[in-house]
C-alpha positions in Angstrom: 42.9 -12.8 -6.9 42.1 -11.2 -3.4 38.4 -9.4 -2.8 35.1 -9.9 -4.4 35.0 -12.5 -7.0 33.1 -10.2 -9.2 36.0 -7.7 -10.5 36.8 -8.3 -13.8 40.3 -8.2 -14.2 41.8 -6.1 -16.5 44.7 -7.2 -16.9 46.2 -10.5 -18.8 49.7 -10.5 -18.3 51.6 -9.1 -15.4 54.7 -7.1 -15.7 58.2 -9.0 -15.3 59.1 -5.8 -13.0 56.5 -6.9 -10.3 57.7 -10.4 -10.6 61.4 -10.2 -11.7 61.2 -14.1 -12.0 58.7 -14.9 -14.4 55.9 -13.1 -16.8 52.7 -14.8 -15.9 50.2 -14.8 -18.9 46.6 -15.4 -18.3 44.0 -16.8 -20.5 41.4 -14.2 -21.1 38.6 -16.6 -20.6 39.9 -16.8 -17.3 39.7 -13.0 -16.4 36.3 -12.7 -15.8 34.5 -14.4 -13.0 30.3 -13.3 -13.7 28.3 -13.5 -10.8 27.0 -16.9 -11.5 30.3 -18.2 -10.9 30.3 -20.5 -7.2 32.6 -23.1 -5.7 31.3 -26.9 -5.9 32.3 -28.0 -2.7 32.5 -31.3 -1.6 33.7 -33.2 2.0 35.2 -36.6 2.1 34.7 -38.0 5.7 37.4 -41.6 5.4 37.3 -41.9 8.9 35.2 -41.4 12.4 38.3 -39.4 13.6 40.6 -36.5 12.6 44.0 -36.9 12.6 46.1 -40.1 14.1 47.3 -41.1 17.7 45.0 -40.3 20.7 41.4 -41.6 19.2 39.4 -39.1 22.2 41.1 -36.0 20.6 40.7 -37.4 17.3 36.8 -37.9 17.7 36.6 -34.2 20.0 38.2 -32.9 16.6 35.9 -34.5 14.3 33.0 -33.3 16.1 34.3 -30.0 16.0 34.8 -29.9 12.2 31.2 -31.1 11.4 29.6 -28.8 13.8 31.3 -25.5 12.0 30.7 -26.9 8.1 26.8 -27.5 9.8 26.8 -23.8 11.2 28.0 -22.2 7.8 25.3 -20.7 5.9 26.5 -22.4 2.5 26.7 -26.4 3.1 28.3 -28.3 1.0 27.0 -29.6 -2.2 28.3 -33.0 -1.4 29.7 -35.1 1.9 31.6 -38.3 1.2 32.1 -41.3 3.3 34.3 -44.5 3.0 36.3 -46.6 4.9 35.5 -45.7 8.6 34.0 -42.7 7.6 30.7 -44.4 7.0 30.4 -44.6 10.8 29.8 -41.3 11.0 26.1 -41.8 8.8 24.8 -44.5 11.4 22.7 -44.9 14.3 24.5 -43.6 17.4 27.5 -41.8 15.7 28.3 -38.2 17.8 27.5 -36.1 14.3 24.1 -38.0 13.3 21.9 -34.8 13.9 24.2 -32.3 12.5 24.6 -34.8 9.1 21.3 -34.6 9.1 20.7 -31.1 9.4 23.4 -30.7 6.5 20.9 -33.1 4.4 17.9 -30.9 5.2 19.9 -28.0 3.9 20.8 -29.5 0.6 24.2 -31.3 1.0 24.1 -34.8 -1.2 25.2 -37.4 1.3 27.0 -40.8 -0.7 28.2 -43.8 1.3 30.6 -46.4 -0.3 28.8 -49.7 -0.5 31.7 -51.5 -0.4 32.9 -49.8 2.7 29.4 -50.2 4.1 29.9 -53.8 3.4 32.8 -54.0 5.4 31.7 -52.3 8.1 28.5 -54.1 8.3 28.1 -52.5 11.8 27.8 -49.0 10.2 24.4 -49.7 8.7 24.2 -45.8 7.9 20.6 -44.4 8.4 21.2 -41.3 6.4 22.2 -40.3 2.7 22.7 -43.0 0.4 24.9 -46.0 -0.3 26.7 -45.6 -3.9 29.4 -47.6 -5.7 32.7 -46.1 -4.8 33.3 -44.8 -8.7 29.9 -42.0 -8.1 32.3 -40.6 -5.2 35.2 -40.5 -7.9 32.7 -38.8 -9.9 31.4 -36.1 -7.4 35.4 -35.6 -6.8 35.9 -34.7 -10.3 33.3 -32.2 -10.7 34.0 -30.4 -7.0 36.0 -27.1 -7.7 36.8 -27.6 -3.8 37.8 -30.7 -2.1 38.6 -31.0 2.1 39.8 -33.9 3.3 38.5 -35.7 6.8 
């Protein structure tokens, strides 16, 4: 489906001559998207860096992310942390303010307590701490996941 969400579709199967391969059948409660329809997103942050290797442009990427999902004008429902992630919701991390500002504009901010407890340095100063099966939960419900 390509354009506005808010077409209705029309159609429920497609033709085999468009897709010579396959007939692909759709469930008509699927067809129609109303305009109350929206995506649940949520962000997992599992570490202070993107990506593996050189840590500088790891961290210069990272900051990058976070400072495009805080300039888009829909924040997330939720942002995740665990493992090292839960860095990034402490005193002196590089994304404090924009984590913040996400907060302010409605994102739900968990931290895993058990990754808080091993990274007792963390000591995160926004959001709050949850046991690590309310960020399975969160994950369930998200119709959109991205991965940090």
């Amino acid at each position: 489906m390509t354009g506005n969400r808010k077409n209705k579709l029309a159609l429920d199967t497609v033709s085999a001559a468009d897709h010579p391969r396959s007939e692909l059948h759709v469930p008509s409660a699927l067809l129609e998207l109303d305009e109350a329809w929206s995506d649940k997103l949520t962000v997992v942050f599992r570490s202070d860096q993107l990506g593996d290797g050189d840590d500088e442009l790891g961290r210069h990427l990272l900051i990058e992310a976070v400072n495009a999902l805080a300039r888009h004008p829909e924040p997330p429902e939720a942002i995740l942390f665990y493992h090292r992630g839960v860095r990034l919701a402490a005193e002196g991390s590089p994304v404090l303010e924009q984590m913040r500002q996400l907060q302010t504009n409605g994102s739900c901010l968990m931290i895993c307590e058990t990754s808080l407890a091993a990274h007792p340095e963390a000591g995160a100063t926004i959001g709050r701490a949850v046991p690590l099966t309310e960020l399975l939960e969160q994950m369930r419900r998200a119709d959109r996941i991205i991965w940090f």
